[in-house]
C-alpha positions, 0 to 999 in steps of 0.5 A: 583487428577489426572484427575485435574493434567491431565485437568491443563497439557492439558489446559497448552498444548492447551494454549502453542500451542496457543501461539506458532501459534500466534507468528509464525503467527506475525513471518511470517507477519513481526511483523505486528499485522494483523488479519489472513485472512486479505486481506489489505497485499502485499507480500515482493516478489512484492517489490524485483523485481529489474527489475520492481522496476528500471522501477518504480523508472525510470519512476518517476525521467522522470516525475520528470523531467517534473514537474515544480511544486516543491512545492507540495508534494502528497504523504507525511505526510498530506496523512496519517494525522489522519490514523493509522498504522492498515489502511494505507495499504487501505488508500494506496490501495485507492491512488493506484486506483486513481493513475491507474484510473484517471492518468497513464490510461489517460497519458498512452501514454507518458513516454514509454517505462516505462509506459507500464512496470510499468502500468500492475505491477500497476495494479497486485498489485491493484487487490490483494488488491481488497478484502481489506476493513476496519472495521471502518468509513473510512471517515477520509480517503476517506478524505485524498485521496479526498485531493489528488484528488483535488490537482492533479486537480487543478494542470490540466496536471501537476499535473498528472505529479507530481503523476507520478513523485511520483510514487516512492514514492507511491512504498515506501509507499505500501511497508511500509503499505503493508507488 
């Protein structure tokens, strides 16, 4: 009997302290349910930069400023159509590198000094989500962001303006998804 008594209060302790690494895990990720080791996360430090963050947000109201397209919204609700929670943040991770690549790089030479401030930040933040990848079919996504591809060329030059412009809101949304 008492090595049945022994085994249930080990058990119990083995279990107990499961318990406690998970929520201390959840705790530490902010509530997230995100498995341990998960290269889809940011760190909140990267978001409470005000320097960097004014920089951003300035750079974007510049090129808001240039954007003569006011009906067209890039980053909003019909990107995460059809994305869960769990996949934004590579869904984000996709919009980032597209955003690097294909607009601030050939537009580099406008909206200074700004541009060369936020580019590199940019940059920092889409080589730590490098390693990030999802598990299931992300054809779904790769939609979405083909969507978004697509509009910013048929808007030509503008529609690279706009994506600038949007660059606060590409911010807002890898913090919401990332952390």
């Amino acid at each position: 009997m008492a090595a049945l008594q022994k085994c249930v209060n080990s058990s119990l302790t083995g279990t107990l302290a499961s318990s406690c690494l998970l929520l201390l895990a959840l705790w530490v990720q902010g509530g997230a349910a995100v498995p341990i080791g998960s290269h889809c996360r940011l760190d909140n430090s990267d978001f409470q930069q005000p320097y960097i963050t004014n920089r951003t947000f300035m750079l974007a109201e510049e090129a808001s400023l240039a954007d003569n397209n006011t009906d067209v919204r890039l980053i909003g609700d019909k990107l995460f159509h059809g994305v869960n929670a769990g996949e934004r943040c590579y869904l984000m991770k996709e919009v980032l590198n597209f955003t690097l690549e294909e607009v601030l790089l050939p537009q580099s030479h406008r909206f200074q000094p700004h541009m060369q401030e936020v580019v590199p930040f940019l940059a920092k933040l889409s080589n730590r989500l490098s390693q990030c990848h999802i598990e299931s079919d992300d054809q779904h996504i790769q939609r979405n962001v083909q969507m978004l591809k697509d509009t910013v060329k048929k808007l030509g030059e503008n529609g690279e303006i706009k994506a600038i412009g949007e660059l606060n809101l590409l911010f807002i949304a890898l913090k919401n998804a990332c952390i």
